[in-house]
N, C-alpha and C positions, 0 to 999 in steps of 0.2 A: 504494500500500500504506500506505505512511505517511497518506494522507487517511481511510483506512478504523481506524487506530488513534486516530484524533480524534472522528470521526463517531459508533461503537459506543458510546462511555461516552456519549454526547451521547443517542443513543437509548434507554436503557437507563434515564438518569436522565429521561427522561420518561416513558416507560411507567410508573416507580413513581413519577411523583407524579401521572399521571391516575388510574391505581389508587387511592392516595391519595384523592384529590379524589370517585373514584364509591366507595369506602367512607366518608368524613365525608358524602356524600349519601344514603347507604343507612340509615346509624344514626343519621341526624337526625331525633326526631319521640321519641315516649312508646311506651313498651313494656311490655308482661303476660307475664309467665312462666304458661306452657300446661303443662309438666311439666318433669317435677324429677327426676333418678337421681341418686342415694348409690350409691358403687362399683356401676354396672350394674344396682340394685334401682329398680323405679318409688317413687315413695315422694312421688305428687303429691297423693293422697288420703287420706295416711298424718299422722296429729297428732304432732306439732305442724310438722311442714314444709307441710302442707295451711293452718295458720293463717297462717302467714309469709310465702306466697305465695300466699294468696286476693283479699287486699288491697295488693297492692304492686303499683307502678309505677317505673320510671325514664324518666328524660326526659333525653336528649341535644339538644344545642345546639349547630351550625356552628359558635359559637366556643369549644370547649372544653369546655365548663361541663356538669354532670350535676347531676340531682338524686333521688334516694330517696323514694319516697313508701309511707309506709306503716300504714292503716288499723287503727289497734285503738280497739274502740269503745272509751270517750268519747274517745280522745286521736288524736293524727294524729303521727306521726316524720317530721321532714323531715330531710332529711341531703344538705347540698349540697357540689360537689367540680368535679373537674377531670378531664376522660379524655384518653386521648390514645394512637394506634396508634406500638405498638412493633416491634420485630424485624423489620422488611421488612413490617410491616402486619397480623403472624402474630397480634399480641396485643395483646389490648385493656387497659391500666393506668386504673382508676379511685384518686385519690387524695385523699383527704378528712380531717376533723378527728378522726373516731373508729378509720376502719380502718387510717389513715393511708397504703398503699400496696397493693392489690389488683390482680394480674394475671391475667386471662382468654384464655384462645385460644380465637382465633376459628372457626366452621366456617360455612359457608354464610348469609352477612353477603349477601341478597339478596332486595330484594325486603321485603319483610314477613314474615321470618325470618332468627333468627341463633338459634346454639349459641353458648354458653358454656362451656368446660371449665377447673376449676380443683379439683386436690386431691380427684380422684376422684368431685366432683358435675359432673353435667352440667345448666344448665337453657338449656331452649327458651322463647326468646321472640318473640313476637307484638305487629308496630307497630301499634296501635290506628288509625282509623281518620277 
């Protein structure tokens, strides 16, 4: 009995860090936001949200690191930072120079698709290719 109270937390803290390990591999790569809800309304072809996410990219990185890419003609916004899974891996924290701390929960981080939920916008994204 006593071996099975040593063993379970032995088990348990490896399940969440392969979890761990195959989400930093799921959200590794550049990403396009497909659509976009404001409290539950589509609003991906809607201006100016349709502007702000026609040209936008993020790019995650195995070690950490994210970056913002965002197309207005003549100029280009880059905006580089730091993510990292929170709460049991529920939520995504990007934290950078401008927004300074931003938190996302995560929904279906699989594959070449994730949700983002934060402050009643949801956006779906798509890992480029």
């Amino acid at each position: 009995m006593r071996k099975l109270f040593l063993v379970l937390p032995l088990i348990v803290l490896l399940a969440a860090c392969s979890n761990k390990k195959k989400l930093t591999d799921n959200i590794h790569g550049t990403w396009n936001v497909y659509k976009y809800l404001k409290d539950g309304i589509d609003k991906t072809a809607v201006a100016p949200y349709s502007d702000s996410i026609r040209n936008y990219t993020i790019e995650f990185t195995s070690g950490g690191d994210f970056k913002e890419t965002n197309y207005f003609a003549p100029d280009t916004v880059v905006l580089p930072g730091k993510w990292m899974f929170e709460d049991n891996n529920e939520t995504l924290t990007l934290t950078d120079t401008v927004y300074k701390s931003r938190s996302y929960t995560i929904f279906n981080l699989e594959g070449n698709h994730v949700e983002l939920r934060r402050n009643g916008t949801n956006r779906y994204l798509r890992k480029q290719q």
